[in-house]
N, C-alpha and C positions, 0 to 999 in steps of 0.2 A: 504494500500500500504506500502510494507516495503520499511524503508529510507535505500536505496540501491545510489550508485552513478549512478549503469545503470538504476534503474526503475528513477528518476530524468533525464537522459539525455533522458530516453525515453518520458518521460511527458512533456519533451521541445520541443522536436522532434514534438511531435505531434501538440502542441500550432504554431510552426514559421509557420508549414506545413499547418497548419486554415489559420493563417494569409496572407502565399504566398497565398493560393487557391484566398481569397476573393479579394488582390490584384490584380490579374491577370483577374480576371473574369471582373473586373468594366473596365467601357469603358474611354478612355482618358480624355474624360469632368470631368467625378466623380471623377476619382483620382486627380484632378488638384481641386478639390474644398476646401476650407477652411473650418476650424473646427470651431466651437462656441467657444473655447477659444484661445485667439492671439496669433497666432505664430502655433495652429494647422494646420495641411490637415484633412481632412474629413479622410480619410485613419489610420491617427494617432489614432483616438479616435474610430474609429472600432476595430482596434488590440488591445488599450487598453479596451475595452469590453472581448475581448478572455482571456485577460491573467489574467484579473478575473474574467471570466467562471469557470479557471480550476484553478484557487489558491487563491481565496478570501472563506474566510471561512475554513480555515485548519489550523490555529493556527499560522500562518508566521507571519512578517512583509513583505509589501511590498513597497519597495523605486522604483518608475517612473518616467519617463522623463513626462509622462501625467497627470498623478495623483498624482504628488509628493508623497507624504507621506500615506499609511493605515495599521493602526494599525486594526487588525482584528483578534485579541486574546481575546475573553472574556471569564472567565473561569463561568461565570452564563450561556452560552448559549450551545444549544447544538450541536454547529457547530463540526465536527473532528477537533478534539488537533494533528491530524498526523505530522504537520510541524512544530508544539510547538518548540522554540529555532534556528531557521532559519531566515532569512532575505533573500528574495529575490530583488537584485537590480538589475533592468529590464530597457530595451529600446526594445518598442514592435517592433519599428523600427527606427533602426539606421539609417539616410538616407535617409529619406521623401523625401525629394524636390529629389534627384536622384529617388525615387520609383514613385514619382505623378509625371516624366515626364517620365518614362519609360528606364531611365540611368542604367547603371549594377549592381551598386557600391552597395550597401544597405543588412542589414539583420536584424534578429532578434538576441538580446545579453540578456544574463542572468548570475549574478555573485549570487552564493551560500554562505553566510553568515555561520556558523555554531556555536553557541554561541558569535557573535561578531567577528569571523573571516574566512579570509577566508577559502573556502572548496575544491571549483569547480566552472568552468565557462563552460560553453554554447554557443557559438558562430555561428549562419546560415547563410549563406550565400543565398541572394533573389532572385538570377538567377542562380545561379549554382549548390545551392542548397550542398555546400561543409561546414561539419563540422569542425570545432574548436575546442577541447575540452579540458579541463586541469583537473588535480586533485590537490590540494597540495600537496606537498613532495612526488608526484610519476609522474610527466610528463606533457607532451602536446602531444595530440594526434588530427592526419587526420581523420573524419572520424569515427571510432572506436575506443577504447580502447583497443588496444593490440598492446604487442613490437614489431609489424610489419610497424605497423602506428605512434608508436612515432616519435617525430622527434627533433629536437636541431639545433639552430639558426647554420647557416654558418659562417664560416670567413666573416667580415667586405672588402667588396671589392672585394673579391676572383677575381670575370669576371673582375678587370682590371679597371671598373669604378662602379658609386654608382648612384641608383636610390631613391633617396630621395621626402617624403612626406614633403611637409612644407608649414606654415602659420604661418604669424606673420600679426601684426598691423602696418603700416607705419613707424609710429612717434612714437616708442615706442623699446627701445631696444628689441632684441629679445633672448631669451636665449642659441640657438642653437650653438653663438659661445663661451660662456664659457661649455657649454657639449660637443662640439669639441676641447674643448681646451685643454680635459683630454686625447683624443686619438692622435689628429695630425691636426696640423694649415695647410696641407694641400691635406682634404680630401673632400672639398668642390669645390677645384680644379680637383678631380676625374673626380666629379658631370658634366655629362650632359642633365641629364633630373630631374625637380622637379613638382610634380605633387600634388594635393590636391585631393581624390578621393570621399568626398563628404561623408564619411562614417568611422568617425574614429576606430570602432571596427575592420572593414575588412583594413586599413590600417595598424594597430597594427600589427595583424594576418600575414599580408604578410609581415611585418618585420621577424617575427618572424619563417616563413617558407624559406627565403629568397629569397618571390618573389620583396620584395622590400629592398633598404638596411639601412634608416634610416628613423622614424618619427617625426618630431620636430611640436608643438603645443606649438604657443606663441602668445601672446597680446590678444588673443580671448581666455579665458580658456575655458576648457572643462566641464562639471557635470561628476559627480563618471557614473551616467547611463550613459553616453557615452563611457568608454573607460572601466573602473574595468573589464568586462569579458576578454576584451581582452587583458588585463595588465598581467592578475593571465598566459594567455596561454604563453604569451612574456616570462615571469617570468620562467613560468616552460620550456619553449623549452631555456632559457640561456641567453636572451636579458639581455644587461646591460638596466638600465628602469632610468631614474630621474624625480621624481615627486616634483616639489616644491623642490628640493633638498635631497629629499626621494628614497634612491635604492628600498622598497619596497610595495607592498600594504597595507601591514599588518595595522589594524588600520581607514585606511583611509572611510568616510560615503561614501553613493552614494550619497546624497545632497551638498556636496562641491563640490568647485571648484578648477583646477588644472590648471598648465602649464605642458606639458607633452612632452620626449622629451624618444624616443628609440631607440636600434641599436643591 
């Protein structure tokens, strides 16, 4: 397989699309059932079966929300060297507890490493079935890859008021209003609806499309697999992004942890 960025977005395509399939087909009971490791769904640790079906044994790394860490580059065996110098960090699915009750919110996310940085992200959506996709230093795209489908974040506000994603900790400052504090003390007052959609990749995303208008993610961090794919598309569609106090991905593992706050 040449390392193309479309034959990659097609190799994801096909992986989420296993994944939706097996989802959808289990009955209510099974998807509601727990994994053998804590904090899994039963659901969880079948998509991570798929996603090294089709990428354990190709030279990558692969960083998961399931499997945390596999190193699966040995140059003594004779598995394909194809993905030799890639890093794959993956969330098979963003969104469990929304996908094992049947909620809308949830996808499959994937962020492309490419020598230690980023490349491309991946982003599916598990009911809609609506792509995500970024390149570095060439866009965010709906769907496809082409300047039909690119797209670039909205004005901040534009409709008059702000649909904001947010979560914080009670007892715990939250970050949101020193990153509000760089644009306007009162745009929180805009705000009349805040929402948590259970799926931080697909809230990212709708920042960044401007179905929604800001994400703030504090007191509970996040893991790199949960948000990087959908950081690299925020990033390339124009989101101001603060990570830890970081404008950008660059750098950042998929095993850390983050406060994450976009617009």
């Amino acid at each position: 397989m040449a390392l193309t960025f479309q034959n990659l977005f097609d190799l994801f395509d096909d992986i989420a699309d296993e994944i939706f399939a097996i989802v959808e087909d289990l009955s209510d009971s099974d998807r509601l059932k727990k994994g053998i490791e804590s904090g899994h769904y039963f659901i969880d640790e079948i998509a991570q079966e798929i996603v090294e079906k089709h990428l354990y044994g190709r030279g990558a790394q692969i960083i998961s929300e399931e499997a945390k860490f596999i190193e699966n580059y040995d140059l003594d065996s004779n598995d394909s060297k194809e993905f030799v110098g890639l890093t794959f960090v993956v969330d098979p699915i963003d969104g469990s507890s929304n996908a094992s009750r049947g909620l809308s919110d949830w996808s499959f996310s994937i962020l492309v490493k490419q020598d230690g940085l980023p490349w491309l992200s991946f982003v599916k959506h598990g009911v809609t079935k609506q792509k995500f996709l970024a390149i570095k230093g060439k866009g965010a795209f709906i769907n496809e890859v082409n300047n039909v489908n690119r797209i670039a974040k909205p004005d901040l506000g534009e409709r008059g008021d702000l649909f904001i994603s947010f979560c914080r900790e009670s007892k715990k400052e939250h970050p949101l209003e020193r990153f509000l504090g760089s644009i306007s003390t009162d745009l929180l007052g805009l705000s009349n609806k805040h929402r948590i959609l259970g799926s931080a990749s697909i809230a990212i995303s709708y920042v960044a499309t401007g179905t929604m208008d800001i994400y703030s993610h504090g007191g509970f961090y996040l893991y790199g697999w949960d948000c990087l794919a959908a950081l690299l598309f925020a990033q390339e569609a124009g989101c101001i992004i603060d990570i830890d106090g970081k404008n950008s991905i660059d750098n950042l593992a998929g095993d850390e942890r983050f406060l994450v706050n976009v617009y």
